[in-house]
MDTraj code that builds the backbone (N, CA, C; nanometers):
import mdtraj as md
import numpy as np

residues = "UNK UNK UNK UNK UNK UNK UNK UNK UNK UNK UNK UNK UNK UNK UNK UNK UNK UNK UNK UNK UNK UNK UNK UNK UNK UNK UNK UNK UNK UNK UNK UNK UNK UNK UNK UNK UNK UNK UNK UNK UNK UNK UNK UNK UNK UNK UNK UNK UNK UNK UNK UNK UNK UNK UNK UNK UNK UNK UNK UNK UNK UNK UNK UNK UNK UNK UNK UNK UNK UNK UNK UNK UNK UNK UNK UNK UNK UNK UNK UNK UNK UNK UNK UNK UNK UNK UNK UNK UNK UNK UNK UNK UNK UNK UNK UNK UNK UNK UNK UNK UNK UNK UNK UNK UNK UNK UNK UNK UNK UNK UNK UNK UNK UNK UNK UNK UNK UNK UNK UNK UNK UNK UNK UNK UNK UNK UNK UNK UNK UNK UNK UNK UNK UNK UNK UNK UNK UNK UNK UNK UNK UNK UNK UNK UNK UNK UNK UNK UNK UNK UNK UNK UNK UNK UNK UNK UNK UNK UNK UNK UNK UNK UNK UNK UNK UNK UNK UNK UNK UNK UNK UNK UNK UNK UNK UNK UNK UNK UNK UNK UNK UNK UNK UNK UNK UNK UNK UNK UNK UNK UNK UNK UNK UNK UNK UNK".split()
xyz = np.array([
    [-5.0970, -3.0270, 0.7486],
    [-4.9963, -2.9424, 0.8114],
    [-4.9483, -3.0064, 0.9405],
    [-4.8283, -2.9415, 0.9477],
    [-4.7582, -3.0117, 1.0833],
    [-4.7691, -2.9435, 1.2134],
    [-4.7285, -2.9898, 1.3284],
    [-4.7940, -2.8778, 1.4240],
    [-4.7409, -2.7642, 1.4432],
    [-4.6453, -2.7380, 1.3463],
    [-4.5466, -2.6060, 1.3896],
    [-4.6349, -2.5347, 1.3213],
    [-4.7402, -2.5285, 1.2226],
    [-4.8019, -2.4652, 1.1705],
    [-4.8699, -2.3271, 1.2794],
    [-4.8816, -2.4031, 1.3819],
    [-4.9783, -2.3016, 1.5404],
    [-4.8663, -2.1722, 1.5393],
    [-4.7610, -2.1483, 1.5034],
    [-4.6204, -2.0433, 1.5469],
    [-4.7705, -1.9491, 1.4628],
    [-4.8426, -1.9478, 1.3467],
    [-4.8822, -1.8292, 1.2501],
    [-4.9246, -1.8062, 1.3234],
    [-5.0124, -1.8187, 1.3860],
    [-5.0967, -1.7650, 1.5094],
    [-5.0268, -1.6495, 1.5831],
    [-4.9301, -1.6438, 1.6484],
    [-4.8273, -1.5654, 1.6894],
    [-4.7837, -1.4583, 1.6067],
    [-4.7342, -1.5216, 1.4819],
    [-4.6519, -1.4149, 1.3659],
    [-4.7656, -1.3376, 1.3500],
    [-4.9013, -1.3702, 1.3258],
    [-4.9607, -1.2792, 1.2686],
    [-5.0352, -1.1985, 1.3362],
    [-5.0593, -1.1953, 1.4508],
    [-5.0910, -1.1184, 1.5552],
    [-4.9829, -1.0379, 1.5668],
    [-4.8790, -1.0667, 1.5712],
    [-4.7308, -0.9988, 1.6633],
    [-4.7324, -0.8947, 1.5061],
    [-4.7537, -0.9367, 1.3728],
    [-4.7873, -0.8516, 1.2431],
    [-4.8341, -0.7265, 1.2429],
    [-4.9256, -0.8054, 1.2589],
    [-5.0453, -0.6903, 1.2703],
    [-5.0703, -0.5937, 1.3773],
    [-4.9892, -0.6355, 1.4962],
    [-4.9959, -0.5552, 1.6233],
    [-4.8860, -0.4067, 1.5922],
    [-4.8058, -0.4546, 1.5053],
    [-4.6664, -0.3983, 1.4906],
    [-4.6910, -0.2941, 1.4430],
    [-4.7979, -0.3106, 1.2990],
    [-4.7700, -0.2214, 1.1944],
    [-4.9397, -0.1339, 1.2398],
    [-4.9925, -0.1528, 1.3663],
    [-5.1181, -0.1065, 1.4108],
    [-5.1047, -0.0307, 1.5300],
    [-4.9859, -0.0666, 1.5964],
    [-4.8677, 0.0444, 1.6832],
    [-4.7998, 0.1624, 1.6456],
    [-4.7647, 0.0895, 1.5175],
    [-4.6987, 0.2162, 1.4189],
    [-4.8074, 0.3234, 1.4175],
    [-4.8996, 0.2844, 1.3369],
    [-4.9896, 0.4141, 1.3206],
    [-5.0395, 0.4557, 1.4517],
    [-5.0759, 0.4221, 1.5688],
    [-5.1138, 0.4680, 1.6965],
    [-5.0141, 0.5621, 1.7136],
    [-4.8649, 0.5452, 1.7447],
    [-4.7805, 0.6359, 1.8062],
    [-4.7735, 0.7253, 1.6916],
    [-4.7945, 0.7072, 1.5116],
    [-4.7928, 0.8311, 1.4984],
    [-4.8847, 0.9347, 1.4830],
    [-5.0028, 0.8531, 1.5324],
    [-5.1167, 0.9192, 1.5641],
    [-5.0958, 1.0340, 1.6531],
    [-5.0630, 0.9655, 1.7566],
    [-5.0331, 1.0273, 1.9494],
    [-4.8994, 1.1411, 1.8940],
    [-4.8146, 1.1210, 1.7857],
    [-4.6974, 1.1936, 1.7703],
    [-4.7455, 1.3306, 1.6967],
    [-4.8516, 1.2924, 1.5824],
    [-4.9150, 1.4209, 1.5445],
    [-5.0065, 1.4808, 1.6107],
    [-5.0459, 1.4531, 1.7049],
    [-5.1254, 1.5351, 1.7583],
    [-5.0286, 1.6319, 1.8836],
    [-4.9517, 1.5520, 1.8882],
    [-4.8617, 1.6397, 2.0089],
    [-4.7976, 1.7487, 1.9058],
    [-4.7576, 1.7054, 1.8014],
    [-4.7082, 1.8447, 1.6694],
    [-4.7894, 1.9597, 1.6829],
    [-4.9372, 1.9229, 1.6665],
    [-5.0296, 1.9912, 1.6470],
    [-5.0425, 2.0745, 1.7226],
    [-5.0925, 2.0099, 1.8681],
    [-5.1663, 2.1183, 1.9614],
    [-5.0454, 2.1175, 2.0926],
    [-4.9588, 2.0783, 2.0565],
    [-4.7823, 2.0572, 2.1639],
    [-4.8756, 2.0233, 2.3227],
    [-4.9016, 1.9131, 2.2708],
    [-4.9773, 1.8698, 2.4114],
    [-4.8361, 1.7611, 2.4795],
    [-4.8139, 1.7196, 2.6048],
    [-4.6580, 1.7131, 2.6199],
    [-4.7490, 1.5314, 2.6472],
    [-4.9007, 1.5006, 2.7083],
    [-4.9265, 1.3934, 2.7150],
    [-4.9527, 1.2975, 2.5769],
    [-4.9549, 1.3498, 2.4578],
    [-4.9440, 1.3388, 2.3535],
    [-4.8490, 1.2249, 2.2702],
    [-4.7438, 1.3327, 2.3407],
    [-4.5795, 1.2595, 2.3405],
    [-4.5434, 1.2030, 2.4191],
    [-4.5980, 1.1832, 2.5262],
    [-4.5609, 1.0945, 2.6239],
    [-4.6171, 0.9404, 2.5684],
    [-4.7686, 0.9720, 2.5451],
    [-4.8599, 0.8365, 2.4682],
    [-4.7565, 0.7436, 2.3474],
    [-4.7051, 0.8496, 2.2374],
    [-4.6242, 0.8198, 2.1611],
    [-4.5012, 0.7466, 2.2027],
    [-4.4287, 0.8133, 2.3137],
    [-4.3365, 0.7339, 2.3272],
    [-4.3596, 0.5875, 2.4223],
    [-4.4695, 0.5836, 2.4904],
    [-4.4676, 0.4730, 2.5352],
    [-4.5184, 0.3531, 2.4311],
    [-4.6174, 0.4145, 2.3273],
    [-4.6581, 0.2838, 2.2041],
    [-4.4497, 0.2537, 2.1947],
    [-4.4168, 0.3481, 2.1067],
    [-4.3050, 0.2458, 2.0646],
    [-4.2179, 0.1645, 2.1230],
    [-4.2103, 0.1278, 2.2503],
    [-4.1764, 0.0279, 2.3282],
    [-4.2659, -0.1341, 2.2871],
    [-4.3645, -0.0876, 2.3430],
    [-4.4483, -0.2243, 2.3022],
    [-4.4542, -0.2724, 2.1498],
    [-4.4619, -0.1244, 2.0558],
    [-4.4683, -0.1339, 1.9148],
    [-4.3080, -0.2325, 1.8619],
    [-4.2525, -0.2055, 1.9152],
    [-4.0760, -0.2965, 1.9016],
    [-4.1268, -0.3778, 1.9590],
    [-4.1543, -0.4710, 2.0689],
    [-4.1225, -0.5596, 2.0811],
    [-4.2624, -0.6503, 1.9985],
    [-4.3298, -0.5840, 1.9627],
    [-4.4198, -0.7039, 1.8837],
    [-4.3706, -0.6973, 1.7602],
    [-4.2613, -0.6291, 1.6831],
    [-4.1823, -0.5905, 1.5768],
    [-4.1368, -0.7421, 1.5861],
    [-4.0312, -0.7444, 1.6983],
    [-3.9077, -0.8355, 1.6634],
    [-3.9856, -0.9825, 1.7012],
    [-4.0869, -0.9613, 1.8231],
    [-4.1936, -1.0845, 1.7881],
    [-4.2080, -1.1291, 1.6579],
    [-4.2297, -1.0574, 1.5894],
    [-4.3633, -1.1176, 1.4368],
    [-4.1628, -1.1380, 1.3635],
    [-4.0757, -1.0834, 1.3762],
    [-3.9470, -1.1244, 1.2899],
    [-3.9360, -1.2484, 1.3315],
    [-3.8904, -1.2609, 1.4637],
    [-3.8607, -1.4148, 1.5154],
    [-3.9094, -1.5505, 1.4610],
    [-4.0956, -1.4794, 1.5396],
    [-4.1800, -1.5801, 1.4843],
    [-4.1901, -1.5962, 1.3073],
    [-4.1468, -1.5372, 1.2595],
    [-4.1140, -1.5171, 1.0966],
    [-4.0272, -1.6597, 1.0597],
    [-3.9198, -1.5907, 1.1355],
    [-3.7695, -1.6629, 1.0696],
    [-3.8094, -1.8126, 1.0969],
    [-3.8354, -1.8456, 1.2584],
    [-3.8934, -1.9789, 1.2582],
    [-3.9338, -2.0557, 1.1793],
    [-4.0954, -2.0168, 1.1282],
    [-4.1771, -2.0691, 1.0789],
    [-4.1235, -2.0646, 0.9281],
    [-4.0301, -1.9783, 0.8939],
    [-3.9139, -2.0398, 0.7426],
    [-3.8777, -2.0979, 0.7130],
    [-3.7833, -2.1380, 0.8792],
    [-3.7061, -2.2919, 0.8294],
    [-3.7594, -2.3811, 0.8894],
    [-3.8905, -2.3851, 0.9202],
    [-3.9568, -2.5004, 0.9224],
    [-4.0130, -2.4912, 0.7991],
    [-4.0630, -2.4467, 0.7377],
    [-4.1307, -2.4538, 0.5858],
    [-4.0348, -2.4543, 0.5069],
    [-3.9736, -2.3246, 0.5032],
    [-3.9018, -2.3632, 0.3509],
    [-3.7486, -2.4106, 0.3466],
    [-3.6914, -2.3974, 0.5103],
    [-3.5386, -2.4225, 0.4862],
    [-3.5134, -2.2761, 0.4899],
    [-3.4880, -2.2304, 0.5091],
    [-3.4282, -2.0814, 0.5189],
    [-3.5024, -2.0112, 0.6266],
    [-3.3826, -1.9083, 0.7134],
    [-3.4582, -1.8477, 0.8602],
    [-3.4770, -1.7286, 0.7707],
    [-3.4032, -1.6442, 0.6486],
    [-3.4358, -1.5288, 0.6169],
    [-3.4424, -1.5217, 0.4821],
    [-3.4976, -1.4298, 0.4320],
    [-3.5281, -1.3793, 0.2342],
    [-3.4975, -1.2678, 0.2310],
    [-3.4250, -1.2320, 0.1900],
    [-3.4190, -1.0601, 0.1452],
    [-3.5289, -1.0156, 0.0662],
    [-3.6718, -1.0862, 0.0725],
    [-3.7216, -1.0173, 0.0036],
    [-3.8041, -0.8802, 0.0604],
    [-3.9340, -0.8151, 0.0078],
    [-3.9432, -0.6957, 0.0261],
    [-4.0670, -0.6654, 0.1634],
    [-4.1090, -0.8294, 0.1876],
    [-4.1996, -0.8122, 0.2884],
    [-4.1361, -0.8519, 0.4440],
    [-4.0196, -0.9024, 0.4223],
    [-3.9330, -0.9528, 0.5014],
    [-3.8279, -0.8341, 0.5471],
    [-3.7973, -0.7586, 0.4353],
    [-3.6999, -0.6532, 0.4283],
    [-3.8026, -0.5422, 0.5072],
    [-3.8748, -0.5086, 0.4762],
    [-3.9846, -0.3951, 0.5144],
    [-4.0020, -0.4089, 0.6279],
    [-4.0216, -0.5100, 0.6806],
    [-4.0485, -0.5322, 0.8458],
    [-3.9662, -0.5007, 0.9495],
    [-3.8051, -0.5542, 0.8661],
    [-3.7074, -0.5391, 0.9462],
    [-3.6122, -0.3650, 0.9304],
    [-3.7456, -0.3074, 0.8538],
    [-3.6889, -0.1739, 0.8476],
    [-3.7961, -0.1092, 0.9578],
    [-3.9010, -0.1470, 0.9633],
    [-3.9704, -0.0636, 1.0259],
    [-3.9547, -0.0980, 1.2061],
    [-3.8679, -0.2235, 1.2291],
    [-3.7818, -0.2471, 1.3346],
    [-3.6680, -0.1535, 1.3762],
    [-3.6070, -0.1230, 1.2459],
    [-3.4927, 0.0313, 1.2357],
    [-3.5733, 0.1397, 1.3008],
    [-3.6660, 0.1542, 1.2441],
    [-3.7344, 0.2872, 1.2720],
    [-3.8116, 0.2833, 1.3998],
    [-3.8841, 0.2038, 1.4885],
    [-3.8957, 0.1864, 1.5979],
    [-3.7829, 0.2363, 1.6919],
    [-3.6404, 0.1658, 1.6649],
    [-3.5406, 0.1670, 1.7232],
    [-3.4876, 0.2780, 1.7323],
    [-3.4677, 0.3700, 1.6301],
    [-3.3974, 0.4982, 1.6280],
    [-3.4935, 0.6212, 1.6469],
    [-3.6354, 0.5660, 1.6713],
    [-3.7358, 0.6518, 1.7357],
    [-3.6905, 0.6621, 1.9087],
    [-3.6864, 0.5244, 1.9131],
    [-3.6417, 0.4937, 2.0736],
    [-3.4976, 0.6082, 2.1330],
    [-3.4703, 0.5456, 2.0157],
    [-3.2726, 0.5958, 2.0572],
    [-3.2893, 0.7488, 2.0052],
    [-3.3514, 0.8319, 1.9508],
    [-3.3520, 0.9583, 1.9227],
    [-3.3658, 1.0636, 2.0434],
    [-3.5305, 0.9848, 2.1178],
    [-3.5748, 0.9872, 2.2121],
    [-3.4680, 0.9379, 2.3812],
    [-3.3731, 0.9417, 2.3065],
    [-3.2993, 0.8809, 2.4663],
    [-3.2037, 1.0050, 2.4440],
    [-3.1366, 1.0513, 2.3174],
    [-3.0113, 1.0497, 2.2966],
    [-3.0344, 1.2602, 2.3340],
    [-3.1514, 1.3057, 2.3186],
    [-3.1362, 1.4579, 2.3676],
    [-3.2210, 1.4884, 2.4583],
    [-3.1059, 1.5472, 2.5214],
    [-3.1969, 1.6013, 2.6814],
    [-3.2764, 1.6505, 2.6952],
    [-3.3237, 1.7432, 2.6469],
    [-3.4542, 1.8298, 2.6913],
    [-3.5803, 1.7391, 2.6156],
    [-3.6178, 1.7105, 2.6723],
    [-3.7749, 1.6497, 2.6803],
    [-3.8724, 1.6868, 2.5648],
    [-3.8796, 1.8282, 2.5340],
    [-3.9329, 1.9191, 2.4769],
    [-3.8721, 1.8892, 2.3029],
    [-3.7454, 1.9018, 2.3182],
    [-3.7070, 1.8822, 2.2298],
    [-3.7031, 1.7526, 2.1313],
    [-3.6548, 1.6559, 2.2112],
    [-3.6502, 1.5183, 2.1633],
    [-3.7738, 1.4975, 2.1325],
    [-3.9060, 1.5119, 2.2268],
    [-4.0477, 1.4758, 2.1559],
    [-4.0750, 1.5196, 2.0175],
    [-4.0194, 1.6417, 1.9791],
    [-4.0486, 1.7325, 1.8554],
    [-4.0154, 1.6395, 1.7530],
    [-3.8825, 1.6443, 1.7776],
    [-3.7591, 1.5674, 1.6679],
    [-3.8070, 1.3674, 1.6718],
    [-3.8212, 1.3017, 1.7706],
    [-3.8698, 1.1639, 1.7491],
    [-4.0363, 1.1815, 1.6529],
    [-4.0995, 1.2653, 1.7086],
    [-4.1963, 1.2883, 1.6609],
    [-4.2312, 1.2928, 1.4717],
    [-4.1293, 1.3893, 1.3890],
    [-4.1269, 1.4104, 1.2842],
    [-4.0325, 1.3102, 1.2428],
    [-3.9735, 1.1787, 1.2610],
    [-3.9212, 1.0692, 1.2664],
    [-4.0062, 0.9683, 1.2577],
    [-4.0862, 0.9824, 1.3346],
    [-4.2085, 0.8571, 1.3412],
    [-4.3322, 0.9270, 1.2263],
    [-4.3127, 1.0374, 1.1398],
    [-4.3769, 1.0878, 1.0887],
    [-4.3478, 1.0442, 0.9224],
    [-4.1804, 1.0310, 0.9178],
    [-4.1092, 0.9811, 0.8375],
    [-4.1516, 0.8544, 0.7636],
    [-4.1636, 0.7663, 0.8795],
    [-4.1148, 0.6265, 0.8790],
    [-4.3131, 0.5937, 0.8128],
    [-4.3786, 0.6767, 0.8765],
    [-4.5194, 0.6075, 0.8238],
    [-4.5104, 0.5724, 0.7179],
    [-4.4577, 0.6005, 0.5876],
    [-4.4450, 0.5331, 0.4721],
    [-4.4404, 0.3919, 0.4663],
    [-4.3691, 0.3538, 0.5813],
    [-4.3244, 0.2124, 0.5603],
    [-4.4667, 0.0857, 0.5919],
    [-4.5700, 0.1584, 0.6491],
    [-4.6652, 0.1013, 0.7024],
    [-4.7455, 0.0128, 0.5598],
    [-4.7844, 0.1869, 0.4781],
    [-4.8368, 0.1496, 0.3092],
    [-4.7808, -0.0171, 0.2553],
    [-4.6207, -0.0108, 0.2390],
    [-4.5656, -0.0662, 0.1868],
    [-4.5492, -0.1759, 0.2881],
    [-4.5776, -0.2053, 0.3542],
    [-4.5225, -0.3743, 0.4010],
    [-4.7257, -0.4045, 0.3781],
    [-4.8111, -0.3656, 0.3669],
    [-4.9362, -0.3818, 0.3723],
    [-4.9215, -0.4338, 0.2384],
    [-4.8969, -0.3303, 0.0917],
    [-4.8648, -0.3758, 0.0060],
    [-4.7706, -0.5022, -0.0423],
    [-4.6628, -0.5025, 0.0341],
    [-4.5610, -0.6225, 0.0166],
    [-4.6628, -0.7608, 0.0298],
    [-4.6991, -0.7687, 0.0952],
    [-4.7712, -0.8570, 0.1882],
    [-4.8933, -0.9062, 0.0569],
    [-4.9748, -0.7705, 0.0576],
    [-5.0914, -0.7936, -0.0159],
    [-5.1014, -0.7508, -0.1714],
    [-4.9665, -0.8109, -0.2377],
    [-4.9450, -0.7585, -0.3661],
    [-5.0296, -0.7872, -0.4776],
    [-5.1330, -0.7025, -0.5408],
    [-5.2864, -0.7207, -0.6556],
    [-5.1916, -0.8595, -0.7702],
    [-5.0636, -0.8351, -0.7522],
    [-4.9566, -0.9150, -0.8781],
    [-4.8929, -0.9791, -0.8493],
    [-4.9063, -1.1388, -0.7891],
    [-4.7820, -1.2151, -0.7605],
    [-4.6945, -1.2535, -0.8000],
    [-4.6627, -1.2492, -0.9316],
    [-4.5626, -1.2725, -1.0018],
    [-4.4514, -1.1697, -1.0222],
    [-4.5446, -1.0256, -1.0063],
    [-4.4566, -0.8787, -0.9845],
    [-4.3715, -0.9251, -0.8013],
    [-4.4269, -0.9778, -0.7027],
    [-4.3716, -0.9690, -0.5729],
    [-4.3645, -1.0983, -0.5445],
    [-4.2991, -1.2310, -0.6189],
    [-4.2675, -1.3636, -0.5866],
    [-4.1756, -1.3921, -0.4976],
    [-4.2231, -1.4373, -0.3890],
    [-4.0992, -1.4616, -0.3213],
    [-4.1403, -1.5519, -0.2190],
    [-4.0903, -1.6283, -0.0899],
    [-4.1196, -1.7753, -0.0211],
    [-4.1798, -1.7155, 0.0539],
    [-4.2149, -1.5607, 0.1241],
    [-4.3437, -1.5634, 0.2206],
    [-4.4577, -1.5637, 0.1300],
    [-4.5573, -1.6385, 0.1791],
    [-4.7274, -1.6329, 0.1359],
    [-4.7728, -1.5035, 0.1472],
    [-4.8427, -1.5123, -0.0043],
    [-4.9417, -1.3872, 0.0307],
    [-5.0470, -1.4113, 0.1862],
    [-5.1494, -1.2656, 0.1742],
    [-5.2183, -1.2811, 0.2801],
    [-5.3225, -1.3853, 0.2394],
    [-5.3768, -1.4470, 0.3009],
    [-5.5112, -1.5894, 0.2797],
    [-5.5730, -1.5513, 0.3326],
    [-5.6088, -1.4619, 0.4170],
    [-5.7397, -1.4693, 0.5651],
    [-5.9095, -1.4885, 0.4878],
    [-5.9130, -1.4501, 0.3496],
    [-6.0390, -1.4937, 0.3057],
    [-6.0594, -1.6711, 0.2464],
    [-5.9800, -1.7027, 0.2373],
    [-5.9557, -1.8761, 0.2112],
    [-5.8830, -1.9291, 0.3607],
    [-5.9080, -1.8853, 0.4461],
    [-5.8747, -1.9680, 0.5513],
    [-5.9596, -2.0502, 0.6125],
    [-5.9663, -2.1657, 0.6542],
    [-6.0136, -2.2493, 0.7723],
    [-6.1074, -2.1410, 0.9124],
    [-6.2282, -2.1281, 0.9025],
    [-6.2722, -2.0963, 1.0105],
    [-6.2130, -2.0796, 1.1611],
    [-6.1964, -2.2204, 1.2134],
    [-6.1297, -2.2700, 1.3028],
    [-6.0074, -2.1768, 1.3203],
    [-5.9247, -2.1875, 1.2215],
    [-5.8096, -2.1267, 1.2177],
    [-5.7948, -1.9960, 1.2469],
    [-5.9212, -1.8774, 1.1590],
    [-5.9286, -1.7355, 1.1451],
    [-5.9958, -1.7145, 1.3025],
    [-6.0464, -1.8078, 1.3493],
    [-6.1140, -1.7363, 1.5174],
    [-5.9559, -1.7742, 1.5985],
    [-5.9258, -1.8531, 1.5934],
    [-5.7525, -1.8597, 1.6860],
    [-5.6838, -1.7686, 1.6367],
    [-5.6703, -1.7410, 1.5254],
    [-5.6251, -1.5712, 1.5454],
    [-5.6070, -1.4468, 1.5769],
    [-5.7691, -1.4337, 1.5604],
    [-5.8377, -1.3418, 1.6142],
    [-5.8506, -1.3353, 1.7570],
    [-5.8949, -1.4753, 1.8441],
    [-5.8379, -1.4669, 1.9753],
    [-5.7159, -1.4009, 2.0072],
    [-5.6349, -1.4636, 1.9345],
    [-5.4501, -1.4411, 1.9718],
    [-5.4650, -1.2963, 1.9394],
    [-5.4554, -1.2065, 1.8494],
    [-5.4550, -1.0894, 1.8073],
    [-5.5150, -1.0235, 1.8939],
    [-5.6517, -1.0415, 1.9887],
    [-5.7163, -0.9683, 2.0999],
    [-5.6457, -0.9987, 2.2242],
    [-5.5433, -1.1010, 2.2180],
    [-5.5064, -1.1218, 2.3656],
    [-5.4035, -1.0121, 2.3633],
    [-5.3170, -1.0321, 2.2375],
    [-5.2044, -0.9113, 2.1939],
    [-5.2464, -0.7665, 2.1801],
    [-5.3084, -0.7038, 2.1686],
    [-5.4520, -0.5929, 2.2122],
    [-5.4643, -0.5425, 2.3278],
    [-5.4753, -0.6875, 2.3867],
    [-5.5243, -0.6496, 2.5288],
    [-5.3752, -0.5958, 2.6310],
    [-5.3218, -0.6560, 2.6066],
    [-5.1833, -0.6716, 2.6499],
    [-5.1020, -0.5783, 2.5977],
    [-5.1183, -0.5254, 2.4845],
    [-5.0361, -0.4206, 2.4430],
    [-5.1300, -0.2676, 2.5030],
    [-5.2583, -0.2302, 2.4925],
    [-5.2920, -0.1655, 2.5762],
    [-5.2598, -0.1354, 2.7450],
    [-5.3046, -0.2889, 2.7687],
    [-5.2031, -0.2414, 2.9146],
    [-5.0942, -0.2090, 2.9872],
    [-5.0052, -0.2599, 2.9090],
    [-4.8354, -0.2126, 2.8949],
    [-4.8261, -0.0578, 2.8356],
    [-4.8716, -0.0271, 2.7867],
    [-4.8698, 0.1175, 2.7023],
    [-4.9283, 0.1939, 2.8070],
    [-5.0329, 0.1838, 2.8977],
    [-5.0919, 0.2798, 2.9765],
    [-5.0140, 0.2828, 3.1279],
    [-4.9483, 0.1477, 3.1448],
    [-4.8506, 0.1537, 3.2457],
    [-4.7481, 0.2251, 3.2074],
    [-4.7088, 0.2198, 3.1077],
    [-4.5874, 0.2948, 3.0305],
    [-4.6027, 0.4295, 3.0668],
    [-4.7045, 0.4337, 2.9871],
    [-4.7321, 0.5965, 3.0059],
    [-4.7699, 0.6275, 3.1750],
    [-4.8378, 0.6027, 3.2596],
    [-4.8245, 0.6248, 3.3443],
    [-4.6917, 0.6680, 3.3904],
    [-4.5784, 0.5313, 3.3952],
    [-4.4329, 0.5784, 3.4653],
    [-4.3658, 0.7232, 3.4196],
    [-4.3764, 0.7287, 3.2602],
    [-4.3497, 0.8283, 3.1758],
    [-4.3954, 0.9991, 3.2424],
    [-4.5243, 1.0045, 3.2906],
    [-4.5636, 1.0600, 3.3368],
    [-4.4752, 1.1077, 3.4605],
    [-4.5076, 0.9725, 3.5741],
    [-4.4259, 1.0427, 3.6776],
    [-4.2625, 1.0488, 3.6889],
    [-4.1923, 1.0028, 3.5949],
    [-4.0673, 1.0322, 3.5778],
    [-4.0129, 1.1967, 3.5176],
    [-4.1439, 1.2375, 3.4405],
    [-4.0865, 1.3729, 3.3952],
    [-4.1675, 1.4653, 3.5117],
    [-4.2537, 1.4256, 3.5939],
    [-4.3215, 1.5322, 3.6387],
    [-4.2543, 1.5146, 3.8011],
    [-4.1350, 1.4689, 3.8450],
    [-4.0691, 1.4156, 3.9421],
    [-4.0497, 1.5266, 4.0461],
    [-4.0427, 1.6272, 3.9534],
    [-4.0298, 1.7478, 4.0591],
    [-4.0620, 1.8397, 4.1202],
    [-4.2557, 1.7707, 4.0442],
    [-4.3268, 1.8917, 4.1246],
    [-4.4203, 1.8571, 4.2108],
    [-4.4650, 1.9034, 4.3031],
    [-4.5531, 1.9237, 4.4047],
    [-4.6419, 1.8272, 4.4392],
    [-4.6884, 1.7458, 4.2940],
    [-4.8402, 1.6539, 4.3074],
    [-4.7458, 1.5304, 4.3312],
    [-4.6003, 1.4961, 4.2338],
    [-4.5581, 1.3844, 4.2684],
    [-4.5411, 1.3675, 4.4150],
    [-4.4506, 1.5059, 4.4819],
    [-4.3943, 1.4865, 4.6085],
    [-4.4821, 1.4040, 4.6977],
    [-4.6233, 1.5198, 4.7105],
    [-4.7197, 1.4590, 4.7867],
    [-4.7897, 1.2717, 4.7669],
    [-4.7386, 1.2220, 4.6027],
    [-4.7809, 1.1094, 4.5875],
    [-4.7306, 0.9905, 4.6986],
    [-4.5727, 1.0908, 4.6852],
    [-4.4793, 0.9825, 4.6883],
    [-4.4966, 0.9609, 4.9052],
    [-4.5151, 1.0782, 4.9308],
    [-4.5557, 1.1083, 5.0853],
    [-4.6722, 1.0189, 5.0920],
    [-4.8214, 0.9789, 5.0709],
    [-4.8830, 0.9194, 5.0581],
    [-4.8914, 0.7551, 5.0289],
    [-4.7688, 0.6910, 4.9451],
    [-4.7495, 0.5718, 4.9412],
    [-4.6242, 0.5649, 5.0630],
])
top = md.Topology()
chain = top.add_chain()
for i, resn in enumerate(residues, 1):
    res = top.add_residue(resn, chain, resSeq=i)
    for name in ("N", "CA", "C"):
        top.add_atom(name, md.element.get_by_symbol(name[0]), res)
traj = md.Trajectory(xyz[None], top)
């Protein structure tokens, strides 16, 4: 292999981070359904920030590592297609969440949106890891991680914990700001803001 081979490292962390975001925020999204906890939805909306941008990460790093392999940046096929849907759905979680005012409301409605879209999680897992390759042929590789190079599967796994680490901390800063942007007008911020 050539050295562009090191980009998987990236794609597949930025992968797996994506579609492991997904289920977090709609974790954080059903539970705010549940018990209408408002920090809930706040958690939720800050994953899908980070959850997009390791989306269009793992696309990028995708298309790259295409036309270095095969000559082509894109495939319409269904593991390629799936990804760049669940990029849609990130996005119009985002933009749902921007587009109505009351707070209360928009959490409800992004919420049963990101509730929607979980389907898509099944199916790019499946795309990916199809029991039938000849049923799902197409120029991305199946998954290998049990025939991989040692060497190789721990640089992943590094990379994937650095992306972890990093997506946790962005998400709790997130949520932090989230926090004091909706709670701007009462009493504990004032005094914060008197204090710094």
């Amino acid at each position: 292999m050539k050295e562009y081979y090191r980009i998987i490292y990236v794609h597949v962390a930025s992968s797996w981070m994506a579609m492991w975001l997904y289920g977090i925020m709609v974790f954080w999204a059903l539970i705010g359904l549940i018990f209408n906890t408002r920090l809930s939805y706040m958690m939720a909306s800050a994953t899908s920030i980070t959850g997009t941008i390791m989306t269009i990460i793992a696309l990028i790093s995708g298309a790259i590592w295409g036309k270095t392999s095969w000559g082509t940046w894109w495939d319409w096929d269904p593991k390629l297609t799936t990804f760049l849907i669940l990029l849609f759905v990130y996005i119009g979680y985002i933009a749902l969440q921007s587009a109505i005012d009351d707070t209360r409301r928009s959490d409800k409605a992004s919420a049963l949106l990101a509730l929607v879209g979980l389907v898509l999680v099944p199916v790019i897992y499946y795309a990916v890891n199809c029991p039938d390759p000849n049923q799902c042929a197409s120029l991305h590789q199946e998954s290998s991680l049990n025939k991989t190079d040692p060497s190789i599967l721990t640089a992943m796994l590094v990379t994937t914990l650095g992306f972890w680490l990093y997506s946790f901390a962005t998400i709790l800063m997130r949520v932090r700001n989230i926090i004091l942007q909706r709670e701007r007008k009462t009493t504990w911020v004032s005094k914060l803001k008197e204090v710094n």
